[in-house]
DRENPA-729334 format. One line per 2 residues: their letters; for each residue z, y, x of N, C-alpha, C. Coordinates in Angstrom, 2 decimals. Atoms other than C-alpha are relative to their C-alpha. Example, Ala and Ser with C-alpha at 12.3 -4.5 7.8 and 13.67 -1.06 7.14 Angstrom:
! residues 2
AS	0.00 -1.19 0.89 7.80 -4.50 12.30 0.00 1.20 0.90 ~ -0.06 -1.19 -0.82 7.14 -1.06 13.67 0.73 1.09 -0.77
This chain:
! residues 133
XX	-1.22 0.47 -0.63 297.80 233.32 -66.94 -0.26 -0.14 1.50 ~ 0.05 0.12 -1.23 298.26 233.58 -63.06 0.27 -1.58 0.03
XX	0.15 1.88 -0.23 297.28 229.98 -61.26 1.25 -0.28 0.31 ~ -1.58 0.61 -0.21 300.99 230.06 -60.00 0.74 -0.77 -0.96
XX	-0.51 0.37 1.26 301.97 229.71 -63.67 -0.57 -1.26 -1.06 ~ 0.82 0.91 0.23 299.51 227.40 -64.71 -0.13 -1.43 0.42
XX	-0.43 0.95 -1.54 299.88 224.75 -61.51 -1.28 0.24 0.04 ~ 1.38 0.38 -0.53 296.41 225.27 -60.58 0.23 -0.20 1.80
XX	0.17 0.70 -0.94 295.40 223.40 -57.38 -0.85 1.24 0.87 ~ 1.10 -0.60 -0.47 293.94 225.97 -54.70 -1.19 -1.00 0.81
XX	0.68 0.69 -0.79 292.31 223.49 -52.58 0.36 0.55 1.30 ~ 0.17 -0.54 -1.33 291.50 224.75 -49.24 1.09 1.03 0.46
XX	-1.04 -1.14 -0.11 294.03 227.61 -49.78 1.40 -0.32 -0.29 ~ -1.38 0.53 0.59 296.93 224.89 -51.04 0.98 0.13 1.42
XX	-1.28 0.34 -1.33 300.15 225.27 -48.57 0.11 -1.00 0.47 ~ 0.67 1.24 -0.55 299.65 221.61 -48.13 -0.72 -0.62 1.33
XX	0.94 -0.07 -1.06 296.67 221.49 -46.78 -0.41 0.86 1.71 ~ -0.22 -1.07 -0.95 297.06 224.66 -44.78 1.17 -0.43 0.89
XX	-1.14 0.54 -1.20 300.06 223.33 -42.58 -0.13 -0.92 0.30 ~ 0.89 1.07 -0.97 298.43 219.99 -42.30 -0.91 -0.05 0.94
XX	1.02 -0.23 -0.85 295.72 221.29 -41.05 0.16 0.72 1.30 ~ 0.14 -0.50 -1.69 296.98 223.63 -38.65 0.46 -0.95 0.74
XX	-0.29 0.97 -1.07 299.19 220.91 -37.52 -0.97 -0.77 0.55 ~ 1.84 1.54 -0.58 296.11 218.24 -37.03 -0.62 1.39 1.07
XX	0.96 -0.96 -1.15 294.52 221.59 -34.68 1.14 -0.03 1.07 ~ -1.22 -0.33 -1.15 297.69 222.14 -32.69 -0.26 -0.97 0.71
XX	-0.17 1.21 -0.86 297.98 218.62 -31.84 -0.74 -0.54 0.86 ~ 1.01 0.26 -1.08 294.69 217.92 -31.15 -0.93 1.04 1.24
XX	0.92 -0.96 -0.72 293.50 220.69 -29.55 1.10 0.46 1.52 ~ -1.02 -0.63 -0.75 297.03 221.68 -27.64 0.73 -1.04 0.88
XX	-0.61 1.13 -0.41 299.18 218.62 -27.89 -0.38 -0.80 1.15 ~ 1.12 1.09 -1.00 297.26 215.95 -26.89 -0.79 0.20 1.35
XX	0.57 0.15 -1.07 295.28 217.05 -24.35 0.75 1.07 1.70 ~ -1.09 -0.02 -0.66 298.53 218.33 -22.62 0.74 -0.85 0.31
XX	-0.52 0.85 -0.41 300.48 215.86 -22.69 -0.43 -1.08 1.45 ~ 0.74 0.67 -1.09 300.77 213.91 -19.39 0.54 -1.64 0.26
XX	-0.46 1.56 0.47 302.31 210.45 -20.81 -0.47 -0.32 -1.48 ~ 0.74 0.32 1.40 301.14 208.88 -23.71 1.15 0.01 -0.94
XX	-0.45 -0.14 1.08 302.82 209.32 -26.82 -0.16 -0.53 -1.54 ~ 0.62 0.64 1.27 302.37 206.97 -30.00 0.09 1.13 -0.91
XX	0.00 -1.09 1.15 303.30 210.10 -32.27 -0.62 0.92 -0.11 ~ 0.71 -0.61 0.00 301.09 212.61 -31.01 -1.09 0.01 0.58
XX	1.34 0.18 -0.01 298.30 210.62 -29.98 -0.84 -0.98 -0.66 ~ 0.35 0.51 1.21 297.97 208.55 -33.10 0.53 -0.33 -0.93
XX	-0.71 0.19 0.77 300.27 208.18 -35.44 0.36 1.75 -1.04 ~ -0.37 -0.92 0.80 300.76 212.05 -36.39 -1.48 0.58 -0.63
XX	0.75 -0.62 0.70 297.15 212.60 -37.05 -0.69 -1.15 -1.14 ~ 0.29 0.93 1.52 297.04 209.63 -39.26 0.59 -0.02 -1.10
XX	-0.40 -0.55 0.81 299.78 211.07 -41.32 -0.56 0.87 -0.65 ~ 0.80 -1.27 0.86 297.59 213.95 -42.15 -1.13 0.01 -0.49
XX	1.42 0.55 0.97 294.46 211.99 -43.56 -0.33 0.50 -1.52 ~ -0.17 -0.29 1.76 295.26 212.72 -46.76 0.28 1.28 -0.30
XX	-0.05 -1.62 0.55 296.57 216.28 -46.97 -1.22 0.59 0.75 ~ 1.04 -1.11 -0.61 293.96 217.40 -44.96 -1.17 -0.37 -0.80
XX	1.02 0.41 0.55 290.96 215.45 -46.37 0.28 0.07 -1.35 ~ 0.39 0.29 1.62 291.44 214.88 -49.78 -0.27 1.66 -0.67
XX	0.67 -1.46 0.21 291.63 218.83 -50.55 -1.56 -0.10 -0.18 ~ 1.58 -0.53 0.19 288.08 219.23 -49.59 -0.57 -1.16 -0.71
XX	1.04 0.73 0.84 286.74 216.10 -50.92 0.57 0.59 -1.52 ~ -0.13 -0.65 1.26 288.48 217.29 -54.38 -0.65 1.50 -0.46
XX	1.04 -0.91 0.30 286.72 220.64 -54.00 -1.50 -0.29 -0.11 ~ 1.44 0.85 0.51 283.46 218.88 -53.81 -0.24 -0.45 -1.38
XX	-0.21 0.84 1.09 284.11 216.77 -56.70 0.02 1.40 -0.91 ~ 0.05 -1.50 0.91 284.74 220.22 -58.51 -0.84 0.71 0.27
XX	0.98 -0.50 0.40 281.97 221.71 -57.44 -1.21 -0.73 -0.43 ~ 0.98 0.61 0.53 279.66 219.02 -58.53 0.14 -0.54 -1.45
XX	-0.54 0.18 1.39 281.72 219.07 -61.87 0.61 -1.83 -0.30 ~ -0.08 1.69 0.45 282.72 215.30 -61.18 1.98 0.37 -0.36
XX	-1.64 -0.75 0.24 286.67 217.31 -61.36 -0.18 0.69 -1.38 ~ -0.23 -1.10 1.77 287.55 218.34 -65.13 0.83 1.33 0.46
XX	-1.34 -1.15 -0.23 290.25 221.05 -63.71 0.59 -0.06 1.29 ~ -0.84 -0.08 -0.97 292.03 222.49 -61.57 1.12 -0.36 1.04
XX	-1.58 0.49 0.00 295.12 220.77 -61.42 0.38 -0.55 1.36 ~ -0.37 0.22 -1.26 297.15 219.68 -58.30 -0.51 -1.39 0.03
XX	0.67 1.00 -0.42 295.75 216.21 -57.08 0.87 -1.24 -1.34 ~ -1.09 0.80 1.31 296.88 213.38 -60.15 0.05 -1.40 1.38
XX	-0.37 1.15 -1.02 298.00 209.82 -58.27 -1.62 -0.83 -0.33 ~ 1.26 0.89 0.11 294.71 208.13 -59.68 -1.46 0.59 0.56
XX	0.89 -0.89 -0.83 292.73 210.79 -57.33 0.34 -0.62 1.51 ~ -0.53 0.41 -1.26 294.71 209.98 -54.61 0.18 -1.43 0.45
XX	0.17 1.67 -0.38 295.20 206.01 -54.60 -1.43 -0.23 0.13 ~ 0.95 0.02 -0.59 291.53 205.39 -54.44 -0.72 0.11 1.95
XX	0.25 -0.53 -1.65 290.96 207.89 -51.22 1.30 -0.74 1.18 ~ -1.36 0.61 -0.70 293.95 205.98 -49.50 -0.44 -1.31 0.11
XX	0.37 1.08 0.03 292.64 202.71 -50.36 -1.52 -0.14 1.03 ~ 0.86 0.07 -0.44 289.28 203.50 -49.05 0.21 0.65 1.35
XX	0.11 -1.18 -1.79 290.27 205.97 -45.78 0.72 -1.06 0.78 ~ -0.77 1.00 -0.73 293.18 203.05 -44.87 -1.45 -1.60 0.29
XX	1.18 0.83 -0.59 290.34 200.05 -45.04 -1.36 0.52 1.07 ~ 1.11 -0.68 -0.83 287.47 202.23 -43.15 0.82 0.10 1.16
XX	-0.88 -0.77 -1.14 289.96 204.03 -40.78 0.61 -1.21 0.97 ~ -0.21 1.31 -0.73 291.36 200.54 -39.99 0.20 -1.25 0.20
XX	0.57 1.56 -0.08 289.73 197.77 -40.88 -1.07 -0.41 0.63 ~ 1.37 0.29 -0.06 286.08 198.29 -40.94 -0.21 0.66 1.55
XX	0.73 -0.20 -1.40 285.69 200.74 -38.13 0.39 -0.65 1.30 ~ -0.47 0.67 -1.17 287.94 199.33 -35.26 -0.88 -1.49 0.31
XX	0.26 1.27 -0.11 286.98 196.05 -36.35 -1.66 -0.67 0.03 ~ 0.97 0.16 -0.06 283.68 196.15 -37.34 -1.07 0.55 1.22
XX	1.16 -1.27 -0.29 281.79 199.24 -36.17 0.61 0.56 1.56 ~ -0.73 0.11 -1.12 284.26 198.97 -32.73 0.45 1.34 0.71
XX	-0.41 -1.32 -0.36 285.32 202.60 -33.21 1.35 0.12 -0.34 ~ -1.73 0.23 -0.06 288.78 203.23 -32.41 0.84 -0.98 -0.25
XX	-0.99 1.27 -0.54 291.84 200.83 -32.15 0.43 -0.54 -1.35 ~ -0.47 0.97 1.10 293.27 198.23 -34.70 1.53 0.70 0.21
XX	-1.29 -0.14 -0.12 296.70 199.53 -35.18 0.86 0.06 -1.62 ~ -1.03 0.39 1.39 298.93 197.89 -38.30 0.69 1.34 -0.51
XX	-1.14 -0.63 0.50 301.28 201.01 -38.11 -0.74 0.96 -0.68 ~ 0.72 -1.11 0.33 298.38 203.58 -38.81 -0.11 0.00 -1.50
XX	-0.03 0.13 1.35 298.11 202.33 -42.32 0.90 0.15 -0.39 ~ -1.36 -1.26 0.64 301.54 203.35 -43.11 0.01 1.23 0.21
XX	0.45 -1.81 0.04 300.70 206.64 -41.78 -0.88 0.46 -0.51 ~ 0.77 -0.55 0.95 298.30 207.06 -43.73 0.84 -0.20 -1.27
XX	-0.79 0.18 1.02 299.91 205.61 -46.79 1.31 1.00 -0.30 ~ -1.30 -0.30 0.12 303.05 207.32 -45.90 -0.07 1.79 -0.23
XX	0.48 -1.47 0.22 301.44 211.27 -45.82 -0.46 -0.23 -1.09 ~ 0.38 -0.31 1.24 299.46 210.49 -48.62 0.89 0.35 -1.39
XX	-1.06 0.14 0.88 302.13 209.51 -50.88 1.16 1.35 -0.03 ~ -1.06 -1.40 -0.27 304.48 212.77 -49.35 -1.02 0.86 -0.49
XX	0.76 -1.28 0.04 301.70 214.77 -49.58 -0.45 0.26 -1.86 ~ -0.11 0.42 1.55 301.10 213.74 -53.46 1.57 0.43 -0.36
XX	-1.57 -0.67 0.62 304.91 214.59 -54.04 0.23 1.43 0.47 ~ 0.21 -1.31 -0.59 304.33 217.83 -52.12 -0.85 0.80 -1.44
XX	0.96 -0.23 1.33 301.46 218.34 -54.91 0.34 -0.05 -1.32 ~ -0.52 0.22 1.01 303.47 217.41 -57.37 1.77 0.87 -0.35
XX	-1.29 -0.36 -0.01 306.54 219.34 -56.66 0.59 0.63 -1.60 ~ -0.34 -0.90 1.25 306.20 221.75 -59.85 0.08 -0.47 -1.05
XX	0.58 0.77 1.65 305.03 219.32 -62.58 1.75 -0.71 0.02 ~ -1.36 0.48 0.07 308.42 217.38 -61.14 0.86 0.59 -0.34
XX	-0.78 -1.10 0.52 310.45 220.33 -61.78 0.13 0.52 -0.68 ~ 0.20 0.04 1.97 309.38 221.02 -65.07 0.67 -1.31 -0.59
XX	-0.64 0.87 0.75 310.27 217.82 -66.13 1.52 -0.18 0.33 ~ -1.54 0.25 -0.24 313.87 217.70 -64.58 0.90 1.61 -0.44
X	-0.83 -0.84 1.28 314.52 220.63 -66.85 -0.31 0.82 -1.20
């Protein structure tokens, strides 16, 4: 059966990931260091939306190649709450606060939270669509 038909998860090759990612290069590579006023959306807030589609991919290919992944399948929510729980406390609890790398900012944890969760319904589009008919 073709993976289309199946839902298999490409990883690295998921549409997802692939438009997160270019966006996270654009921004930082183009955006950002163009811009000649500061911008909360494209100099921290849009690449904290993309924590999750961009990262979790590859850590889930890891996990599959070290067989700790049973299957293929598009990312389940009990894959994804974990890495959210742990990237939102590191990203901006521990490091700002502790380890005094980068800024304390309340809103960033909804941007993270808030891609993850889209990006999980992004992942989930087909399984949803099966069931609504």
């Amino acid at each position: 059966m073709p993976a289309e038909l199946n839902g298999a998860f490409h990883y690295c090759l998921d549409p997802v990931f692939l438009a997160s990612a270019a966006t996270y290069a654009v921004n930082r590579l183009m955006i950002k260091p163009n811009l000649h006023h500061y911008s909360p959306l494209f100099h921290g807030h849009l690449n904290d939306t993309l924590t999750v589609p961009v990262l979790l991919p590859l850590f889930l290919f890891f996990y599959r190649l070290v067989r700790l992944r049973p299957d293929d399948q598009p990312p389940r929510l009990w894959e994804v709450a974990p890495h959210l729980a742990v990237w939102i406390l590191f990203f901006k609890f521990f490091g700002p606060l502790k380890l005094h790398v980068g800024i304390y900012d309340p809103v960033d944890m909804y941007c993270i939270f808030g891609g993850g969760i889209a990006a999980w319904f992004f992942w989930q589009r087909k399984g949803l669509v099966r069931l609504l008919i």
